[in-house]
N, C-alpha and C positions, 0 to 999 in steps of 0.2 A: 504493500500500500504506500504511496507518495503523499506524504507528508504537506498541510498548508502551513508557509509561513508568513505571520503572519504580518513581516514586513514589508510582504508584497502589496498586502490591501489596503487601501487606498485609508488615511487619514479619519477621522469621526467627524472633523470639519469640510472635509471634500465630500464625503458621502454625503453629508445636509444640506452644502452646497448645491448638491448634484439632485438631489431628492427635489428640493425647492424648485428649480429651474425646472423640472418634470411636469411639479404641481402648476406653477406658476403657465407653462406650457398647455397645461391641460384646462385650465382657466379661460385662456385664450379662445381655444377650439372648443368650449364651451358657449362662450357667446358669438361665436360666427354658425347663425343660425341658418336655417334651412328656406328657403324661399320658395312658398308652394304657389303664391298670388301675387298681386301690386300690394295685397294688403295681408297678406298671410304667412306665418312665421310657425317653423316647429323646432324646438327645443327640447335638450334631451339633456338628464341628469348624471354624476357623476357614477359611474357601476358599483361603487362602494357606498354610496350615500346609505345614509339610517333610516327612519322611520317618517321621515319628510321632510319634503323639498327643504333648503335651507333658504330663509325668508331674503339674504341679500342675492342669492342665483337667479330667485325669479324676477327682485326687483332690475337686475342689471340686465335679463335678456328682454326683460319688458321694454327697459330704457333703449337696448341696442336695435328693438323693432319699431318701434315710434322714430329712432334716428336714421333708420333705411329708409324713411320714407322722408329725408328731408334734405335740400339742399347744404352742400358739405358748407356752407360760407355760414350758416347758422349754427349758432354755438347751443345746447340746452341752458339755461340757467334759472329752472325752477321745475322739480317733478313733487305731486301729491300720490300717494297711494294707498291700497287698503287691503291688508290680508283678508280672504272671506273664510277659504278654507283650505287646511291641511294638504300640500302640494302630494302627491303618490309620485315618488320617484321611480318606478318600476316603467312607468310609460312617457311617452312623450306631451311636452306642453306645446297645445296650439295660441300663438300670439294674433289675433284679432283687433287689425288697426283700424281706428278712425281719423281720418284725414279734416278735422275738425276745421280748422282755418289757416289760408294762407296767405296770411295780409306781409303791407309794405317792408315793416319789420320784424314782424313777428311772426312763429309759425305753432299751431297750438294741435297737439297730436292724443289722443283717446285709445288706451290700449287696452284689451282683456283678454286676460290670459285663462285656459279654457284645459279642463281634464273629465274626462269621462261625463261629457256634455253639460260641466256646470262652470261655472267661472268661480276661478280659485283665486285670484288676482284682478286687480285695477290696478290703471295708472294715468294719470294726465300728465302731462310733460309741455313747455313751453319753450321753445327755441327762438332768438333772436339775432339779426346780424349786430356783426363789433361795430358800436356806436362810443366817441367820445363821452366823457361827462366827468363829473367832478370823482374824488377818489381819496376813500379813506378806508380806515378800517382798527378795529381795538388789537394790540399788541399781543404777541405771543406769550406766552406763562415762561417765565424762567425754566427750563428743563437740562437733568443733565444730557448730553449728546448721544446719541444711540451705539455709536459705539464702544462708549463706557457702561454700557448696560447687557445684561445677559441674554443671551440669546434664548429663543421659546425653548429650546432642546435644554439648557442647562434649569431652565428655570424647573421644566417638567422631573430632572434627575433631582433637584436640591428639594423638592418639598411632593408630598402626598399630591393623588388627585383621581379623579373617579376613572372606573374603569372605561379602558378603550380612547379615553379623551387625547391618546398619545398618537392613537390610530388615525385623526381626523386628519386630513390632506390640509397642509397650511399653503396654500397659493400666496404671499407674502412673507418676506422677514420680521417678525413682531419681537420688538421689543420693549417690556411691560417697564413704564418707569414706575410707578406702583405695586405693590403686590397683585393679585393677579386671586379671584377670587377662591380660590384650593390652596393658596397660600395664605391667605390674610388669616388673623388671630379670629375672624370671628365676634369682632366688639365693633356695636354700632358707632361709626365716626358722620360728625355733623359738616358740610359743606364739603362732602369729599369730592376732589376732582381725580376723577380716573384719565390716566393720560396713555396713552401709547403711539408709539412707533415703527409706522409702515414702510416699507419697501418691496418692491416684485423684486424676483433672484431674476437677475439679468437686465439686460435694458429689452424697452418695447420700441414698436412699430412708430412715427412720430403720426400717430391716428388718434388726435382730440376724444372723439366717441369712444376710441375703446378706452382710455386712460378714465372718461369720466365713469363710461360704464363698472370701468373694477373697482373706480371711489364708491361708487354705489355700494359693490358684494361687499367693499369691506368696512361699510358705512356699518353692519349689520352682525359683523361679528363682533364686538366687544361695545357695543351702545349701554345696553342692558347693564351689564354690569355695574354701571355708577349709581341702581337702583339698590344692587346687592351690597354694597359696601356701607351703603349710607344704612345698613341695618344691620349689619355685621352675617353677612351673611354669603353663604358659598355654593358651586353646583353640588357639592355632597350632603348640603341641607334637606331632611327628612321630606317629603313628599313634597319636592320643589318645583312649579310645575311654571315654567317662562314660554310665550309666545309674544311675539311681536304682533298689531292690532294694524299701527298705520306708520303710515311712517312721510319725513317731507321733507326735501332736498334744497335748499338754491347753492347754485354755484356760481362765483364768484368772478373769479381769476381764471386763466387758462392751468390745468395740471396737468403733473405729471409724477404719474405712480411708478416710475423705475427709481425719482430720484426721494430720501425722506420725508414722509409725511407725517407731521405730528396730529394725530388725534385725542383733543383735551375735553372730555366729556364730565358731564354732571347731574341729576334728580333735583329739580325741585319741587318736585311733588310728589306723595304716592297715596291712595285710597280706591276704595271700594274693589280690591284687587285690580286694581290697576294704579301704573308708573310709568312718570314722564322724566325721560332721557331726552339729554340735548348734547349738542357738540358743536367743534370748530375744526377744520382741520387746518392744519397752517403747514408751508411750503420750509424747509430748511434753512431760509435767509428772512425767515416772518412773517413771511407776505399772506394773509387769510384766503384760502381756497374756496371753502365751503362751510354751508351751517347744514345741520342736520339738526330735525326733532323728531321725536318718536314715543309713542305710546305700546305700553305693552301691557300684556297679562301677567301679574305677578301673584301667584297662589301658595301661600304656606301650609302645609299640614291637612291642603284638601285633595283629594283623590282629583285628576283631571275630570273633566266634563264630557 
């Protein structure tokens, strides 16, 4: 028998490396959807996915089908949406555009995304050509640098975390400048700002739509969070049951998700099981991207519904 040694294989940092750029890859061919109509989109979910759609996949193929339908000189910079019901990742999602209005500046697009003949998803989306005008924006939050910060992979080795959560395909570099809610102690903190640190592994396409589109997915992976902290609370919390409800976008500035993206989020509300999450996401040198709010289902200690 021949022997492996084990100096042949590749580094723990080239492998994640390598991994990343696969996920990030797969991302991609994710949202280049299927073109059945002028107004007709099919999407398909990742072969691994869980027990349903992950709420920022549908919103970003939503977003990438309302942007088929519009001239490239129009930028999006406001999408509203509303989860209705539980994505079944096993089959394909049909994207259903409405061609709402196409006025001088603006162009206003109607999407419904569509699974075993009921609409799972809405979206309204408005696109505008680049117009001058005044230009401001509130300051970035002091943060340390992402590369002084541990990577998702060390964070998952240094602390506890529920099963499989290692499994999930991370299409971005994240790094948590906060604890990270399977790390946190667990004790409710008042005004907490959950912050993180996005990057795709690799540089992208210089294709506006798609950069905003994967703002979108990953608009949707760590929003929630700044619900659970403000109560000391973690995804291994006893019958913890999170869905996102609606969710609303404007964008700002031109981005781009190859290079760091700070995402500084926060709760100011929570009641009647539900919690409102908000955010910023800010460009490497400051500059404010995007605002995001969102509503979500937050149920302690009640069986899902």
């Amino acid at each position: 028998m021949i022997g492996v040694n084990d100096n042949d294989s590749p580094p723990a940092a080239e492998r994640s490396e390598a991994e990343g750029r696969a996920t990030t890859a797969a991302l991609i061919r994710l949202l280049d959807l299927e073109r059945l109509e002028d107004n007709l989109f099919r999407g398909v979910s990742p072969e691994n996915s869980t027990m349903r759609v992950f709420g920022g996949q549908v919103a970003a193929q939503a977003l990438t089908a309302a942007g088929r339908t519009v001239p490239p000189d129009r930028r999006v910079h406001s999408l509203h949406a509303y989860f209705l019901r539980p994505g079944d990742p096993r089959v394909p999602i049909v994207f259903d555009v409405d061609r709402t209005r196409d006025g001088q500046s603006f162009t206003t697009r109607r999407v419904i995304a569509i699974q075993h003949g009921k609409p799972i998803f809405t979206l309204s989306s408005s696109f505008q050509l680049d117009q001058p005008g005044v230009d401001h924006s509130d300051p970035m939050p002091v943060v340390p640098r992402p590369e002084t910060l541990p990577t998702f992979a060390e964070r998952m080795q240094a602390a506890p975390q529920p099963a499989g959560l290692g499994r999930v395909p991370r299409p971005f570099d994240v790094r948590y400048v906060n604890d990270p809610p399977w790390a946190s102690d667990a004790e409710p903190r008042s005004e907490v700002r959950n912050q993180v640190w996005f990057r795709s592994f690799g540089a992208l396409p210089d294709d506006q739509l798609l950069h905003v589109c994967m703002l979108a997915y990953l608009s949707d992976l760590t929003l929630l969070d700044s619900i659970l902290a403000t109560h000391g609370l973690g995804w291994s919390t006893s019958r913890l049951s999170l869905a996102s409800l609606d969710h609303a976008m404007w964008f700002h500035r031109p981005i781009r998700v190859d290079d760091w993206v700070l995402y500084d989020t926060h709760s100011p509300s929570a009641s009647g099981s539900r919690g409102l999450a908000m955010g910023h996401f800010f460009a490497a040198d400051g500059a404010m991207l995007a605002t995001v709010v969102q509503e979500g289902l937050v149920r302690v200690g009640v069986a899902p519904a």
